[in-house]
N, C-alpha and C positions, 0 to 999 in steps of 0.2 A: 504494500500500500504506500506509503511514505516513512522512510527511515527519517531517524531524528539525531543527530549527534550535537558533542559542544566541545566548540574548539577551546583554544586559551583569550582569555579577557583579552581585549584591546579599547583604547580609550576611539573615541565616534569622530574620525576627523572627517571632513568637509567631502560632502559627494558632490561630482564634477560637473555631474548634471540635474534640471529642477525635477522632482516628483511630478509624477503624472496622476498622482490622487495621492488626499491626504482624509484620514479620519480624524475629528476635532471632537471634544466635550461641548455640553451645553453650552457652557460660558464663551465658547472660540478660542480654547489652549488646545494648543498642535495634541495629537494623541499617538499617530503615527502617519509616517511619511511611506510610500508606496514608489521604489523605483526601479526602472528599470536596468538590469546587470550583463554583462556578458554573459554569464551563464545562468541565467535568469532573472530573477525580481531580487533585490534589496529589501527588507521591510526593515523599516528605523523606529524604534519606543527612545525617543530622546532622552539619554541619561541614562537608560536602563539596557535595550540588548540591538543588536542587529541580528536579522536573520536572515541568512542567502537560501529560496530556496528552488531549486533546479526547473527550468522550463516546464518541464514534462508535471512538476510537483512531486515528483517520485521521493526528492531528500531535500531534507533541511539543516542546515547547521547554523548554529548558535556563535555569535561571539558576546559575551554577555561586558555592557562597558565592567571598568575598573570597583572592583566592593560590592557588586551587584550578586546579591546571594543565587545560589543553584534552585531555591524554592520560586524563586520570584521568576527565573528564566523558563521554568518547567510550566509552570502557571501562566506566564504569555504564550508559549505554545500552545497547550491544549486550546486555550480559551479563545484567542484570537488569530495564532496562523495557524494551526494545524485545518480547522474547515476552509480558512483560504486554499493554503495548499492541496487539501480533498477537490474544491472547484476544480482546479486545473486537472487533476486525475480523472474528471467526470461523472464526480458524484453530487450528486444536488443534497445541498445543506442549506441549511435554513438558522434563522435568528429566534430559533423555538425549542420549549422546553415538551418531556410526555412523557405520559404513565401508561400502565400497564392495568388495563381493565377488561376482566374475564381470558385475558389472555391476550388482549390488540391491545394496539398501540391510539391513544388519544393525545391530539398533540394540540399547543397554545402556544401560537404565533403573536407578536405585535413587537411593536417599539419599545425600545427601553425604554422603563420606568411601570410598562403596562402592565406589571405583576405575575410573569412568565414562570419566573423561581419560584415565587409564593403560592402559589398555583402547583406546583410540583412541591413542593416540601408540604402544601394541606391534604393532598390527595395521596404524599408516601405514608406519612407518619398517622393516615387515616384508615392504612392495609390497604394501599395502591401503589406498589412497589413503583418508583420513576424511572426511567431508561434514560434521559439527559436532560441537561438545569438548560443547556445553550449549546449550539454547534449538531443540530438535526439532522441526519443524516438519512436520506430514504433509496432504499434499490428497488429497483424493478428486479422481480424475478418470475417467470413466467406468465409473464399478463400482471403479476399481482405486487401491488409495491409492500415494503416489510421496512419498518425501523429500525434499525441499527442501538445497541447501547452505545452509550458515550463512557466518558472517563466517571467513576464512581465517588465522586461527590458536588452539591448543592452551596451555591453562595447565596450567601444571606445578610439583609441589613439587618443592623440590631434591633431595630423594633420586631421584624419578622419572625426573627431568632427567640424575640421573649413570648412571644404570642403563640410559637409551634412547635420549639426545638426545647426537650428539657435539657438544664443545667447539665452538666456535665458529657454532653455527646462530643467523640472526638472531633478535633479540629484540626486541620492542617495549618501549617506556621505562616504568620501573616505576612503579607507583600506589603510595601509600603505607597502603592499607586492606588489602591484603593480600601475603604472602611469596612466593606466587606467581610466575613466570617467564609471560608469556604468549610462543608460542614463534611466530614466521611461517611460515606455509605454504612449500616449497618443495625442493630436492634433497633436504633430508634428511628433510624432514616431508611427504610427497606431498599433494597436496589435489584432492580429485573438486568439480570446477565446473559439474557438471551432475546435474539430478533424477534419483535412480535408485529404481525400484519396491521395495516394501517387501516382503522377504523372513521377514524374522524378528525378533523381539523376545525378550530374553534381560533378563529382571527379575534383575539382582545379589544372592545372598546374603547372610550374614552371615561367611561366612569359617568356619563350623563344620564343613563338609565335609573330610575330610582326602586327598582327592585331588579333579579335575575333575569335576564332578557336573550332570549335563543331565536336567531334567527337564521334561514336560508338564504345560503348567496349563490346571486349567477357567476357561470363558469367563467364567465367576461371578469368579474369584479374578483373572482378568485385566483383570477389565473396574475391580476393589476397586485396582489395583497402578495405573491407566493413573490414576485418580482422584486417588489418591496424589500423582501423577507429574507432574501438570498443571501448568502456569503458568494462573493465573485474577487478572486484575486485580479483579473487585467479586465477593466469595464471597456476596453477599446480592443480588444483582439474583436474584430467582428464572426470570423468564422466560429470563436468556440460561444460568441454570444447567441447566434444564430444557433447553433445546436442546442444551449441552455434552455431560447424561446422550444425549442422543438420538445423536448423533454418535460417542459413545465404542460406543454399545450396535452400532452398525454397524460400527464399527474393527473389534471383537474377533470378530467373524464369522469370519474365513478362519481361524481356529483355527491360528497362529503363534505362539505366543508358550508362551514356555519358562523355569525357573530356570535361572540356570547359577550355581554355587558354585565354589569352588576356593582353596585357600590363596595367604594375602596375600602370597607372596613373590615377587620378581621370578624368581625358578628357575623358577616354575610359570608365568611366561607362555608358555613356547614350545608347554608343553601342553594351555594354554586355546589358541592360536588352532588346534593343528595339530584339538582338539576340537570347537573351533567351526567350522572348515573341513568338515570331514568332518560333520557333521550339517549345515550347510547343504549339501554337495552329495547326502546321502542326501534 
């Protein structure tokens, strides 16, 4: 799939040439820089790591800058290039979290902030074991698409954390780029380790609903959300965007996929899952 190694620290001196995309924070601080390398892409976390990873996406190597801990370089990978890198290999990833109910895979798409994690940490810790917090990964396999597990643990803000996760669940060692809790798979966080068929897709609102709200979307409006939703390492190779378009336009076929809205407060989770239970078993 894609090998992962890390070279020796090097301090981040000046690339020769500008980024051809950059990801920013809310506020408009640089978050990472996107360039193009001899031997493929560049990806730059200022301060923190470079990653060169190979055309093809096949391998990545790390040079992590100077005092930059092995936790913090492992934790940009999973979270942020390794679904890049999956693009390029030709796997369609998504910016979604999904659990494991009766055996399929139910997954919750939106934008950051739209409660994709909380959403997965109410529905594990409620005996819905989660297959991934972020970085979604779906195959086709004989007509039939199947969800991929991701890496085995859930990040959480601290409110999140005191409202689902009891005191004492293991935690991995903190990074210092974000306030985050990333939480470990296990008695109190259940985790599904094996692919389960893709039952339903649930695009998160904006919080304007003022109770749980389920709705169907056309395959037009689904296929615009899935677009959205993508991890895409190079947005200008047009041949691998055009096969991206071809592959999504197949996804949205079995006409699955649904809004689901509902107020932002932890009171309303037990209503989103008992809601979301009950439409996936309808």
């Amino acid at each position: 799939m894609t090998d992962f190694s890390v070279a020796e620290p090097r301090p981040q001196t000046p690339v020769s040439s500008l980024p051809f995309y950059q990801w920013t924070f809310p506020g408009g601080a640089l978050w990472t820089e996107f360039h193009r390398a001899d031997s493929g892409y560049l990806l730059r976390f200022p301060d923190l790591a470079d990653y060169l990873v190979s055309a093809a996406g096949d391998r990545v190597v790390c040079h992590a800058a100077p005092g930059v801990s092995d936790e913090t370089t492992r934790h940009l990978y999973l979270n942020q290039v390794l679904p890049l890198a999956l693009s390029r290999v030709g796997k369609l990833v998504f910016h979604a979290s999904a659990v494991d109910v009766g055996g399929a895979a139910v997954v919750f798409a939106g934008e950051s902030g739209r409660g994709k994690s909380t959403l997965a940490a109410s529905f594990a810790t409620s005996g819905n074991p989660f297959l991934t917090d972020d970085g979604l990964v779906i195959e086709e396999r004989a007509a039939e698409y199947w969800v991929a597990p991701s890496h085995p643990s859930i990040r959480l803000w601290d409110d999140s954390r005191q409202a689902l996760v009891r005191l004492g669940a293991p935690t991995a060692e903190p990074v210092p780029f974000t306030s985050k809790t990333r939480f470990l798979a296990g008695d109190e966080i259940p985790f599904c380790n094996e692919p389960r068929p893709l039952r339903r897709v649930y695009f998160l609102g904006d919080a304007t609903s003022p109770r749980v709200s389920i709705e169907q979307v056309s395959k037009s409006d689904a296929l615009i959300e899935l677009v959205k939703h993508s991890f895409l390492l190079d947005i200008q190779a047009r041949e691998l965007i055009a096969a991206h378009f071809d592959r999504l336009s197949r996804l949205v076929a079995p006409g699955i996929y649904f809004t689901l809205d509902y107020p932002r407060t932890y009171e309303s989770l037990p209503d989103v899952r008992r809601a979301v239970l009950e439409h996936v078993g309808a």
